[in-house]
N, C-alpha and C positions, 0 to 999 in steps of 0.2 A: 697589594694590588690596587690600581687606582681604581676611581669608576668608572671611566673607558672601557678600562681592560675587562672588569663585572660585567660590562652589558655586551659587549662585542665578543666574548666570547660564546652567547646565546646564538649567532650566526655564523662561528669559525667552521662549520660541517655540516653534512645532510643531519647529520643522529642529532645533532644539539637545534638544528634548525626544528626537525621533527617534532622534536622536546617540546619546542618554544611555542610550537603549532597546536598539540595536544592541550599545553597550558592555556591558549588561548581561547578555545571551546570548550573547556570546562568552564572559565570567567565568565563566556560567554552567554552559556547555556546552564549554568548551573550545576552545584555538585563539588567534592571536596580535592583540593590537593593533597597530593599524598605525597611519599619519600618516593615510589618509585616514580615520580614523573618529574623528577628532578635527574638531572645526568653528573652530578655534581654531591650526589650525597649530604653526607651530614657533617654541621660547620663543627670546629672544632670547641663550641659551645652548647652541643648538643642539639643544636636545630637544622633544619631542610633548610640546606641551602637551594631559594631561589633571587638571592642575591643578583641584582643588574637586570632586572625584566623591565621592559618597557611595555606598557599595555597603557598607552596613550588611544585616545582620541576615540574611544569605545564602549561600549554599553557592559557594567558587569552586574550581574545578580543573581541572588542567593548560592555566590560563591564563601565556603567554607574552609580558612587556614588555621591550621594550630600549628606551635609548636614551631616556627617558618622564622629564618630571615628573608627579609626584602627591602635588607637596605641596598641603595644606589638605585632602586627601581627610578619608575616612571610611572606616575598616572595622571599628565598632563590633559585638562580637558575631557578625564574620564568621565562617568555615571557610575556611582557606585551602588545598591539599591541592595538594601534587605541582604546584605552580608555579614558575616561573624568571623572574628579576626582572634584568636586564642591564645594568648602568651609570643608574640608576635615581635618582632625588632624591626622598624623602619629607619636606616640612620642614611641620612643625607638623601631621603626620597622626596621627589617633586611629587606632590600634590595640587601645583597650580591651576586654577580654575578647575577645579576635580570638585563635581556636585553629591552631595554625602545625604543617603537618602534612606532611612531606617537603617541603619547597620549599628551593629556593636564591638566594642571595641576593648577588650576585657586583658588584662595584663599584658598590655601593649606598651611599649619604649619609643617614643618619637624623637628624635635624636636631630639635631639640625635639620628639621625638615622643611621645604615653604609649601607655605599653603594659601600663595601671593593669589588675590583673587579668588579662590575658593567662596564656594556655600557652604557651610556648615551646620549641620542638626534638624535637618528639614524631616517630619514625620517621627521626631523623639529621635532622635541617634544618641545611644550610650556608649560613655566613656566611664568604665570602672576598672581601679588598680590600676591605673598607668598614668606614663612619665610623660610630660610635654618638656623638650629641654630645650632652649636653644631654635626652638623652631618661631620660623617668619609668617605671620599673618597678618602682613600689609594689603590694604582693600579688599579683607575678607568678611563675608556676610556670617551671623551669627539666626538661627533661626530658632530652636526648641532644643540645643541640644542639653544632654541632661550629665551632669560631671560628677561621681561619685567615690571618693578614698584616691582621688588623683592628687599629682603634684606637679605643679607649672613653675617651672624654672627659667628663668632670662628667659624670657618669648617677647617678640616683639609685636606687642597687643596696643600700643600706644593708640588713643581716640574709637575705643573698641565699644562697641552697642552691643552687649549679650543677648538685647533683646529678650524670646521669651524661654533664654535656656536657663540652666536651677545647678549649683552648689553643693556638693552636701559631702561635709568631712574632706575638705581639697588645701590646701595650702598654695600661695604665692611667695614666691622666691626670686628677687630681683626689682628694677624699678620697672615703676607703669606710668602714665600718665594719661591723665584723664579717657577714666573706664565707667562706664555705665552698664548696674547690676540694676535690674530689674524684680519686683514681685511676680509680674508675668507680662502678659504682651500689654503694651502700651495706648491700644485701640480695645474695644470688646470687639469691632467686627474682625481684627484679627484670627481670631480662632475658625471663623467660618474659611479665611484660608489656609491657615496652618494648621489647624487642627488644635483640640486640647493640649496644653501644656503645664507641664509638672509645676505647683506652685513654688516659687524660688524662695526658701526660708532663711538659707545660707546657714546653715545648720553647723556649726563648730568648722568653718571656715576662718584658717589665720594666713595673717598679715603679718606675723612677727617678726618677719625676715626679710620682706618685704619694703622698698620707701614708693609710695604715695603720692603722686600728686594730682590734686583733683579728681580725684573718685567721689563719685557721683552714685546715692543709694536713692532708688529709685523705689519703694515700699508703696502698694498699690490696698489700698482698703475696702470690703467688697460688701455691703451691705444689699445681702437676696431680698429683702423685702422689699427696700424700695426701688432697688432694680439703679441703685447706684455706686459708684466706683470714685471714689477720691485718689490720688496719688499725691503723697509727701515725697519735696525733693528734700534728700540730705546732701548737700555739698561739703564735702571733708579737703581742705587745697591742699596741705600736705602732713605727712604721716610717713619718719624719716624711721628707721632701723634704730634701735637703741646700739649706742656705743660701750663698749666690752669694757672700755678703760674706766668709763665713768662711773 
């Protein structure tokens, strides 16, 4: 079924319109999706199919999915705020300009997704156990978010600032060019508007598979006594995948 057909059949009848309506004030107003607020049952991967929902252009918080497809969705120009996503499948969902605002994102599979324009990580948003594949993050902002036991596959992150988000046990898969990892935010007054951010250690983060061009490590040194902060640039220009045959 294409993705047309996923999202337009959320308005083919009153009963699935109805669906669509219920799902949208619980988004709205908080509180969990279940299986029976799906009209559409369970995919034949064992998850709530809510495959093809558009929930553009809206306010969501402290919405709770486990267990859920939603890919073909929509959450163009969303607010996403203080949500939890639980073993979750997103494939070919827009995320464009969709502002990501304390949520968690825990064995979740992002599958060709864009997140063209997006903010990302504002207020610590964690990402643990999940797939980034394939997905578009052209002029997207990077704020605190925090990546743990993830794996970023082909994503296009080319001229990316992570700014003041952190690393820890992730691998990259694919090429990048010129990526900027930080120790933490790059100002001290940053924190008064972002708030604390997790020191970035880059903790058993590989590149092995990885080719490189101009990654830029950004290691900030924090000396409390004298209330001073050094930053070493490291400039690495490239850093190519070792060849099988050689």
């Amino acid at each position: 079924m294409s993705k047309t057909k996923f999202q337009n059949r959320w308005v083919e009848n009153a009963a699935n319109k109805e669906a669509l309506l219920k799902i949208t004030k619980i988004a709205q107003r908080g509180g969990v999706l279940k299986k029976e607020h799906s009209p559409y049952g369970i995919t034949d991967k064992g998850l709530i199919d809510f495959r093809g929902l558009r929930l553009n252009s809206m306010d969501i918080k402290k919405l709770k999915v486990k267990d859920a497809d939603l890919s073909f969705s929509e959450f163009h120009d969303t607010f996403i705020e203080r949500s939890k996503f639980n073993n979750v499948v997103f494939h070919q969902t827009d995320f464009s300009k969709f502002r990501d605002i304390g949520n968690e994102f825990t064995n979740v599979y992002f599958l060709k997704c864009k997140f063209i324009e997006a903010s990302i990580g504002y207020k610590g948003t964690r990402f643990q156990l999940s797939f980034l594949e394939d997905c578009n993050f052209r002029r997207a902002t990077f704020t605190r978010a925090e990546f743990t036991n993830c794996k970023i596959t082909n994503c296009k992150l080319n001229g990316m600032d992570f700014f003041g988000s952190s690393f820890e046990n992730c691998s990259f898969i694919g090429e990048y060019k010129d990526l900027w990892f930080r120790g933490g935010y790059p100002h001290p007054e940053d924190k008064k508007d972002f708030g604390r951010a997790k020191r970035n250690k880059m903790k058993n983060v590989s590149f092995e598979e990885a080719t490189l061009i101009y990654l830029l490590l950004v290691i900030t040194v924090i000396c409390q006594q004298l209330n001073f902060q050094k930053q070493v640039y490291i400039n690495i220009s490239t850093i190519g995948r070792k060849d099988s045959k050689s």
